[in-house]
C-alpha positions in Angstrom: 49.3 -28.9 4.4 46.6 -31.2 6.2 44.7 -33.2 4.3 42.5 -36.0 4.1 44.7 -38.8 3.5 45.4 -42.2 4.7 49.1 -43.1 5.1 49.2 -46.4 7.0 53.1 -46.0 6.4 53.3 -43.0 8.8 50.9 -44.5 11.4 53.5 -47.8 11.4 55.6 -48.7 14.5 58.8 -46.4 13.6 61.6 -45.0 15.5 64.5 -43.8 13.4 67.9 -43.0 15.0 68.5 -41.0 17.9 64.1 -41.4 18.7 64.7 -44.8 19.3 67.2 -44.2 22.2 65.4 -41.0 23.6 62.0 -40.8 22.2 58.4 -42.6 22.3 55.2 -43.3 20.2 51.6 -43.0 21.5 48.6 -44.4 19.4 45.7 -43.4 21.3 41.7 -44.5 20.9 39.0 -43.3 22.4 35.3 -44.3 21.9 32.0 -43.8 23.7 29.5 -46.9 24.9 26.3 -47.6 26.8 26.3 -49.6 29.8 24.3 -52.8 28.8 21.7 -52.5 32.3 21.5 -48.9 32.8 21.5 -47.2 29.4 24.3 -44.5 30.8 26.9 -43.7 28.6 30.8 -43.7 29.0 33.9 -42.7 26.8 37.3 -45.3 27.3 40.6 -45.2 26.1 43.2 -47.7 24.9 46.4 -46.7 24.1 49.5 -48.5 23.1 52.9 -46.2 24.6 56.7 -47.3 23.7 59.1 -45.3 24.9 63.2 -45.6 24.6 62.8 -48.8 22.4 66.5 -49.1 21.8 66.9 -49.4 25.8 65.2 -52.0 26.4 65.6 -55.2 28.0 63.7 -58.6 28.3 61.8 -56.3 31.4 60.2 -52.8 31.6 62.7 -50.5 33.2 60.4 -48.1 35.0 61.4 -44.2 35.3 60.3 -43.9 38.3 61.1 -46.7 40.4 63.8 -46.2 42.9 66.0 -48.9 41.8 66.3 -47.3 38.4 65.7 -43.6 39.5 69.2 -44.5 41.6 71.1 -46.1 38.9 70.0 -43.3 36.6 68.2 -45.1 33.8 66.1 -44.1 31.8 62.8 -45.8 30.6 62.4 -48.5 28.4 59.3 -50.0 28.0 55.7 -50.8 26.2 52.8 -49.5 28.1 49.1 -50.4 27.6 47.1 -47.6 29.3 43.0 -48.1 29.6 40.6 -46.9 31.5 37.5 -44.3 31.2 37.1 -40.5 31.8 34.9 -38.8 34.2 30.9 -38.9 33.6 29.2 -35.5 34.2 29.1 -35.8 37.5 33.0 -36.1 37.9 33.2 -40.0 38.9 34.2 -43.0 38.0 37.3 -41.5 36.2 40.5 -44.0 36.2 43.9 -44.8 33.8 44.3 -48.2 34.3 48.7 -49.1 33.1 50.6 -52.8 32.7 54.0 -52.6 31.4 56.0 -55.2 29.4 59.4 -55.4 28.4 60.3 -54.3 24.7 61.2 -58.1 24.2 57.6 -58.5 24.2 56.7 -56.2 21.8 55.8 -58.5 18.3 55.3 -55.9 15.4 54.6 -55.7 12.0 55.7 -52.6 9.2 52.8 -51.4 7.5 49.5 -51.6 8.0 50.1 -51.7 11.8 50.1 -55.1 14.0 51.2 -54.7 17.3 50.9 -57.2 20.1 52.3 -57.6 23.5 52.6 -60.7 25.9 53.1 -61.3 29.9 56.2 -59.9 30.9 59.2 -62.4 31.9 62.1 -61.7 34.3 64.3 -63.7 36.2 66.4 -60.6 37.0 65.8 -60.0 41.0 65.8 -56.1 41.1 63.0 -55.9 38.9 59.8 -55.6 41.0 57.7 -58.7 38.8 55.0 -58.6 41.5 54.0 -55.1 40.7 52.9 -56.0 36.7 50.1 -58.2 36.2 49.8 -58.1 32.3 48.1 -59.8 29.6 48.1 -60.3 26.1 47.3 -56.7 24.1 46.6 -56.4 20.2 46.4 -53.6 18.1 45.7 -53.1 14.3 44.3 -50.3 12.0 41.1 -52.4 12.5 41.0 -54.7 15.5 41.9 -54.0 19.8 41.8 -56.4 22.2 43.1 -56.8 25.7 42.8 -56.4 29.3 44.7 -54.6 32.0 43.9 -56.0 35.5 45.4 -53.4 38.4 44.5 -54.6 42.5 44.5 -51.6 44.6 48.0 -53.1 46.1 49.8 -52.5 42.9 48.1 -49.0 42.3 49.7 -47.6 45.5 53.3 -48.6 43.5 53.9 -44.9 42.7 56.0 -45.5 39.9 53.3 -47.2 37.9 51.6 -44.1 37.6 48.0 -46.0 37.9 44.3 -46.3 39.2 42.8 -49.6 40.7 40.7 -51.8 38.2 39.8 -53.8 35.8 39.4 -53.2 32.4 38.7 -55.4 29.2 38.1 -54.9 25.6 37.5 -56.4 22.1 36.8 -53.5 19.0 36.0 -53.8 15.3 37.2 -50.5 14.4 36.6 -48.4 11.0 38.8 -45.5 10.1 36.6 -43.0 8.1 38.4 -40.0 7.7 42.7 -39.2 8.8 44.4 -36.1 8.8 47.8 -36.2 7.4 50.4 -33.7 8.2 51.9 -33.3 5.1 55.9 -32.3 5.7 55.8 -31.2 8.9 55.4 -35.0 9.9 57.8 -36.1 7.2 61.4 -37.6 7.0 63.2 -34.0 6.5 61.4 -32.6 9.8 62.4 -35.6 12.1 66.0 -35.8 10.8 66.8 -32.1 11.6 64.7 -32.4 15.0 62.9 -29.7 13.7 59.6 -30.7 15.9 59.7 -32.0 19.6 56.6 -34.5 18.6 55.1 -35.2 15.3 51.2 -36.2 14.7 49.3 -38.1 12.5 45.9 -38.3 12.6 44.7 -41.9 10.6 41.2 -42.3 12.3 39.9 -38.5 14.0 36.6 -40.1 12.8 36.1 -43.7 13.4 33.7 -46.4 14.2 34.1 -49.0 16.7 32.2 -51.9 17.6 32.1 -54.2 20.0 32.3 -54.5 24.4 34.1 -53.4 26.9 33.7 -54.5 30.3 35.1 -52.1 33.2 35.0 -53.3 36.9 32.2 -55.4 36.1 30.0 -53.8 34.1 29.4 -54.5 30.4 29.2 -51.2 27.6 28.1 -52.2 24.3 30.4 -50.1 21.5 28.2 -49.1 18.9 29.4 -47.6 15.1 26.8 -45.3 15.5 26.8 -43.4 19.3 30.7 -44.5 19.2 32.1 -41.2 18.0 35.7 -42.8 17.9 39.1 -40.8 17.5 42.5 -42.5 16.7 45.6 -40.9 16.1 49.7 -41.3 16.7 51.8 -39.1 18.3 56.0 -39.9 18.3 59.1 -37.8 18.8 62.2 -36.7 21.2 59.5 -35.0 24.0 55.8 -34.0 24.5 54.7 -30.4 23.5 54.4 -27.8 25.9 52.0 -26.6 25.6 49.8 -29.8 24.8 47.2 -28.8 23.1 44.3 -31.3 21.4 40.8 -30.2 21.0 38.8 -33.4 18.7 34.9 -33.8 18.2 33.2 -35.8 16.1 29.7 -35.0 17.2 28.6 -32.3 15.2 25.1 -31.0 14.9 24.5 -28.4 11.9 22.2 -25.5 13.2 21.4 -25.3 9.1 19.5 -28.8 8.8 18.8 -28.7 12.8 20.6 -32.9 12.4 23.6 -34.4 13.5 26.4 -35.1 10.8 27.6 -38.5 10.9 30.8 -38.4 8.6 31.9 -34.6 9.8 34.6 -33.9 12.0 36.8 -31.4 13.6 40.7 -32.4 15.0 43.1 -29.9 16.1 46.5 -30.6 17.3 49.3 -27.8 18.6 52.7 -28.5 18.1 56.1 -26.3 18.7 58.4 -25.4 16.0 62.0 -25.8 16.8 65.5 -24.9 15.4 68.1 -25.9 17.3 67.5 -25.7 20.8 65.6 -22.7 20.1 61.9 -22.9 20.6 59.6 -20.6 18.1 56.2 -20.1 18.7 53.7 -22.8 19.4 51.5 -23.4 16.5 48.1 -25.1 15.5 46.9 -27.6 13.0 43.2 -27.2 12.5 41.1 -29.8 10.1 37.5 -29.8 9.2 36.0 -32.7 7.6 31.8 -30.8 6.7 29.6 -32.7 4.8 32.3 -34.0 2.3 34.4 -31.4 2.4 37.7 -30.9 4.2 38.5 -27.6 5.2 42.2 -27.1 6.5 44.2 -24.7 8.8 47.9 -24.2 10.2 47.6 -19.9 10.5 45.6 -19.6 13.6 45.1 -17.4 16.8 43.9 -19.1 19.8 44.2 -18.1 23.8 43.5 -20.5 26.9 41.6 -18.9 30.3 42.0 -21.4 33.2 39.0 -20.6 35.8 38.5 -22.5 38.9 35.8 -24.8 36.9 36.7 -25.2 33.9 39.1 -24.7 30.4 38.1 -22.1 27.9 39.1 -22.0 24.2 39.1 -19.6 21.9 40.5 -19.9 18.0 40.2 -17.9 15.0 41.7 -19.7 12.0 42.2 -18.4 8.0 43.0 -20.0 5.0 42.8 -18.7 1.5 39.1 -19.1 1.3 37.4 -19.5 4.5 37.7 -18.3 8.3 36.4 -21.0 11.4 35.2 -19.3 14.3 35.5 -21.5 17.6 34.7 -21.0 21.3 35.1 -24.1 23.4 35.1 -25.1 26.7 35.7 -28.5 29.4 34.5 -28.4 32.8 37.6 -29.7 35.4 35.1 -31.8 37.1 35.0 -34.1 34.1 38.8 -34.0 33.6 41.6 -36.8 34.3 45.1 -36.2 35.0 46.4 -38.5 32.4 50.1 -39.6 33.7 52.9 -40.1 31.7 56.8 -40.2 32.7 59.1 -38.7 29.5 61.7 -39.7 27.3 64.4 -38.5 29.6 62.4 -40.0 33.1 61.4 -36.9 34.8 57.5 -36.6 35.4 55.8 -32.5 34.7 55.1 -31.0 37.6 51.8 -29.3 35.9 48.9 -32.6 35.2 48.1 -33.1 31.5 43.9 -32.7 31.9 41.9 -34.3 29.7 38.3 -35.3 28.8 35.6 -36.2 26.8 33.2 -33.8 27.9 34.3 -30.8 25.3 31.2 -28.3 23.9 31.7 -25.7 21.4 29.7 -24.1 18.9 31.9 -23.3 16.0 30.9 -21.2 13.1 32.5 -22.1 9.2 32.5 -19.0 6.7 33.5 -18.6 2.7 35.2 -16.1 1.5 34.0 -14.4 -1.6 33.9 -11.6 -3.8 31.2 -9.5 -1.3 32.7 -10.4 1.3 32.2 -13.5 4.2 29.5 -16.1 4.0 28.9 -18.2 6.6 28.2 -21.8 5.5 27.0 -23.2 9.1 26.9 -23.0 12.7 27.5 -26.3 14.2 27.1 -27.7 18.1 29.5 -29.6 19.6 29.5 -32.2 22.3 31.7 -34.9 23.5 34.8 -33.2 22.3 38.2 -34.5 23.1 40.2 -32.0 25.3 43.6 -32.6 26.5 45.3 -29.5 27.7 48.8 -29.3 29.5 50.8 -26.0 29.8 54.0 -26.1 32.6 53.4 -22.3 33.2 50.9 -22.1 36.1 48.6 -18.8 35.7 45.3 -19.8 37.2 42.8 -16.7 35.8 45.3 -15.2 32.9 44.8 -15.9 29.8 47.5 -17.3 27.7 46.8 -15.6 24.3 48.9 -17.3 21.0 49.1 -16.6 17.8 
């Protein structure tokens, strides 16, 4: 069952057994911020990626370069992606990348400490001139870093990155998590009874501070920063990927925004064996106070030529959520990742900040449904990836 429910312990730097050798952690962030001239708003990204950690040498063996791709390695490697999504007019999207060797990597249990340092090699196959890297620092409360990519290095296909530059230093507060319950636990992960496993220790959080990107100074605000944080580890990605997160919620009850609501769902694919089962949701609701949480829920995708449509019906116990959502492509980024094993998906993984929805939150009672609010949403979080390739059907799931 999902909950509201810091766990610091689950959000640590953790790779048991055969994860460590063929597996990866992700702990994303993403904030909005106002450029300090023009007033124009953007939402970044930091994330900190390890993949293969128990492969790893005193450099970052990269999936796809050709010296590795021929020797058939696999990854091994801590990546630092930045960057910022699309604005509403579809520019200025980028993922900026630096690697480092897992030798690199200085971390702490729990609460999480992570930090990374410039890359050393003295081994000659390993292209040095295509990282430039510097020091990267993560906490539950604190990032910091840069990532500095010249157009040379970007046309380096196998660091999967845009030109830029891209620098940070955030204060961040983690006001409400989402905790998994078992289906992140030990028991799940040692019978490999998930592909990837999700906890969610900041879907509402407050940052604070700058960023600067290619020049230009955004000042990070607690207020207008609508912050999300989560983790994501296991053996492979889900397919389909599936996140849909907003935490800019306006109540059509009281006609204001709610500051310390939020919505987070996350999909994720049931396994026993190498058998698949049916690719599921998790669905939480944090309303005025009150969390409201969901794992039996109906959902289909339509792909037009513009944009993503969402549809999801979710039940519990004692109350039904209603919500129809939607994410232009124009303001999507094909976020780039390689896998576990090395290969790279043929299909892109879309994502954005630019997510509206209007969802609608009923009770269940004794007469029948009563519905508690309709709420707005803007700014959501969408990241969408599904390897099946049906432009106009729908992709109905239950």
């Amino acid at each position: 069952m999902l909950m509201n429910l810091s766990d610091l312990a689950r959000n640590s730097c953790i790779l048991r057994g055969s994860f460590a050798r063929k597996g990866y952690m992700r702990w994303w962030h993403s904030f909005s911020g106002v450029n300090v001239q023009t007033g124009k708003a953007r939402t970044f990204f930091v994330e900190f990626f390890i993949i293969n950690p128990a492969l790893g040498s005193s450099h970052p063996i990269l999936g796809q370069h050709p010296y590795y791709k021929k020797r058939g390695m696999k990854p091994s490697y801590v990546m630092v992606k930045a960057g910022a999504f699309p604005d509403e007019n579809g520019e200025g999207g980028k993922q900026l990348h630096v690697f480092y060797p897992i030798s690199s990597l200085q971390v702490t249990g729990s609460p999480l400490v992570m930090q990374v340092g410039t890359p050393t090699s003295d081994d000659k196959s390993y292209p040095t001139e295509e990282v430039q890297a510097g020091t990267c620092f993560c906490s539950e409360s604190r990032l910091t870093g840069f990532v500095n990519v010249t157009p040379p290095k970007a046309r380096h296909r196998s660091l999967m990155t845009n030109a830029g530059y891209m620098e940070w230093d955030l204060e961040v507060s983690k006001a409400v998590s989402c905790h998994t319950g078992v289906l992140g636990g030990r028991f799940f992960q040692a019978l490999h009874l998930l592909n990837s496993y999700w906890h969610g220790e900041g879907i509402r959080s407050f940052f604070r501070g700058i960023v600067i990107l290619d020049g230009a100074s955004y000042e990070i605000t607690p207020e207008l920063s609508y912050g999300y944080a989560d983790k994501h580890w296991g053996r492979s990605f889900n397919n389909p990927w599936f996140q849909f997160a907003c935490g800019k919620l306006t109540s059509q009850r009281t006609d204001k925004e709610l500051r310390h609501s939020v919505l987070a769902i996350n999909g994720f694919c049931p396994r026993f064996l190498c058998f698949p089962f049916r690719h599921r949701l998790m669905l939480q609701l944090t309303y005025m106070g009150e969390d409201f949480e969901f794992t039996h829920c109906k959902w289909d995708v339509k792909e037009t030529d513009r944009r993503f449509i969402w549809h999801i019906l979710a039940r519990n116990q004692n109350s039904v959520l209603k919500l129809s959502g939607s994410c232009r492509k124009e303001e999507m980024l094909h976020l780039r990742y390689e896998h576990p094993d090395g290969h790279l998906s043929k299909m892109p993984l879309w994502a954005s900040a630019g997510g509206i929805g209007t969802l609608q939150l009923y009770r269940k009672g004794t007469g029948g449904r009563e519905l508690l609010d309709t709420l707005k949403l803007e700014n959501a979080l969408c990241i969408y990836h599904n390897t099946v390739n049906e432009a106009t059907a729908p992709k109905k799931h239950t």
